[in-house]
C-alpha positions in Angstrom: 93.1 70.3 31.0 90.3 69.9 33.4 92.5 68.0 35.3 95.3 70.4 36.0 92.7 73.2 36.7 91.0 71.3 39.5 94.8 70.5 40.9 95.4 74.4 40.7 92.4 74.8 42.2 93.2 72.5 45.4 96.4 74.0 45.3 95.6 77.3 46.2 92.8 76.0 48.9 95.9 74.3 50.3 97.6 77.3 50.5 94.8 79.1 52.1 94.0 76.6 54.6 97.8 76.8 55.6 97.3 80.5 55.8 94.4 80.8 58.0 95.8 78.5 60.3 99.3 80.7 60.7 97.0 83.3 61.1 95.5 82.0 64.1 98.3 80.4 65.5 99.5 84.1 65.7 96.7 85.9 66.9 96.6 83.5 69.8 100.2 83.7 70.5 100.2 87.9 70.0 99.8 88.6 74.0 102.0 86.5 75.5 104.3 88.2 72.6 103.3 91.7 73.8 103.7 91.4 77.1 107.1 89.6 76.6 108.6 92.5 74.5 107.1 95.0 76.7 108.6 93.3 80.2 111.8 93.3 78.0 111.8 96.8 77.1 110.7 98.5 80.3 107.1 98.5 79.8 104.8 97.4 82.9 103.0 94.3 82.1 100.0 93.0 83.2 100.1 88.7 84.3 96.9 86.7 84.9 97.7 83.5 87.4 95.0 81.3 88.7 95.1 78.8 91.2 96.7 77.2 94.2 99.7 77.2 92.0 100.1 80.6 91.2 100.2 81.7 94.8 102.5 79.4 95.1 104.5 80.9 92.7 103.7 84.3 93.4 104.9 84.0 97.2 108.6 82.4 96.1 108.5 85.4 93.4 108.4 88.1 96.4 110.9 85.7 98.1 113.3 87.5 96.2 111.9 91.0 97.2 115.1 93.9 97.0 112.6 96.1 99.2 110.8 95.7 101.5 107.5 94.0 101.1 104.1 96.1 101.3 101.0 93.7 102.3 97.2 93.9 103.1 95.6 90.4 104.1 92.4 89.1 105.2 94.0 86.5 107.4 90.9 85.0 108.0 90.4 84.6 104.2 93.7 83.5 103.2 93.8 81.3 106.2 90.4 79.6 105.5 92.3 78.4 101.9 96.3 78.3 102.4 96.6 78.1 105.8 99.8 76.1 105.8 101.4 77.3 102.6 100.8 80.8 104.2 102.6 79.2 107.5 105.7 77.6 105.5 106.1 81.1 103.3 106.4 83.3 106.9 109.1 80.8 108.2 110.8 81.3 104.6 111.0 84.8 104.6 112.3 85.0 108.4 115.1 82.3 107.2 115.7 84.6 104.3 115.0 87.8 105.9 112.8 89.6 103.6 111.1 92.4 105.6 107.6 93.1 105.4 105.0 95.7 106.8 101.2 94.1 106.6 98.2 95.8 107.0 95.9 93.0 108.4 91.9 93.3 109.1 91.8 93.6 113.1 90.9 90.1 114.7 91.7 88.4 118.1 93.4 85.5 115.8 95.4 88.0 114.0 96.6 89.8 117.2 97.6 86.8 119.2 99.5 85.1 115.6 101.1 89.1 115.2 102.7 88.3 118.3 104.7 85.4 117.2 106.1 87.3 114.0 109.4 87.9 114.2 109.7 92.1 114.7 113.2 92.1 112.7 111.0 91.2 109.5 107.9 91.9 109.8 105.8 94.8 111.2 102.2 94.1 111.8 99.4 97.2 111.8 95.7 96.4 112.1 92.6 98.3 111.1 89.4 97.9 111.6 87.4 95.4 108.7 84.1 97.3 108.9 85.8 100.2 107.6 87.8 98.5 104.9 85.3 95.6 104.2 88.3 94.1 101.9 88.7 90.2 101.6 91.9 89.8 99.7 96.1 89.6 99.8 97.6 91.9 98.2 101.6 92.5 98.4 103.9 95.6 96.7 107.2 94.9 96.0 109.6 95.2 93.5 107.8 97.5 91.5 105.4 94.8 90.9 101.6 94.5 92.5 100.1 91.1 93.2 96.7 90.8 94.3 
């Protein structure tokens, strides 16, 4: 009798155990399952990339831009890190001819690179840094943001 009531006993601690660990298992898989079903039905999402990688990734996504992309660059930020993935992207999107307008922080560099663009894809405004102390990339397109 003791017996069987010590089984029950680790029976139902079994069952617990197993329960507790679905329950985590699913409250660490509930975002990515939110922000699948909302992407699926309309709803904007919100993605969080990190790394050399992810740019990567992002640049090939707005390879595929339908419109026009919309881009404000710190060149000599984005230079200083991905210089020559930033180099093989632009020769990309000329091949491919996704246009883009950039907003770049004024420079020397950036106005002697600006004239080796390619004018049928790209148009290239500058504005002073010291008024918009920015140090980022950021690109519209799509109806997505990425910054």
């Amino acid at each position: 009798m003791v017996e069987e009531f010590l089984k029950k006993i680790l029976e139902e601690k079994k069952r617990l155990n197993q329960a507790k660990s679905a329950e985590g298992a699913f409250e660490r898989s509930l975002p990515l399952l939110i922000s699948q079903f909302n992407l699926a039905s309309g709803k904007p999402t919100i993605q969080f990339l990190e790394g050399r990688d992810a740019v990567k990734r992002i640049g090939e996504d707005s390879l595929t831009s339908e419109t026009e992309i919309l881009s404000y660059v710190d060149s000599e930020r984005l230079n200083a890190v991905l210089k020559e993935e930033n180099e093989v992207y632009r020769e990309k999107r000329g091949k491919l001819g996704v246009t883009k307008r950039i907003i770049y922080l004024d420079s020397p560099e950036v106005r002697k690179r600006a004239l080796g663009f390619n004018p049928a894809v790209t148009t290239v405004r500058v504005i002073d840094g010291s008024l918009f102390p920015l140090s980022t990339v950021m690109q519209i397109y799509d109806g997505k943001v990425s910054y």
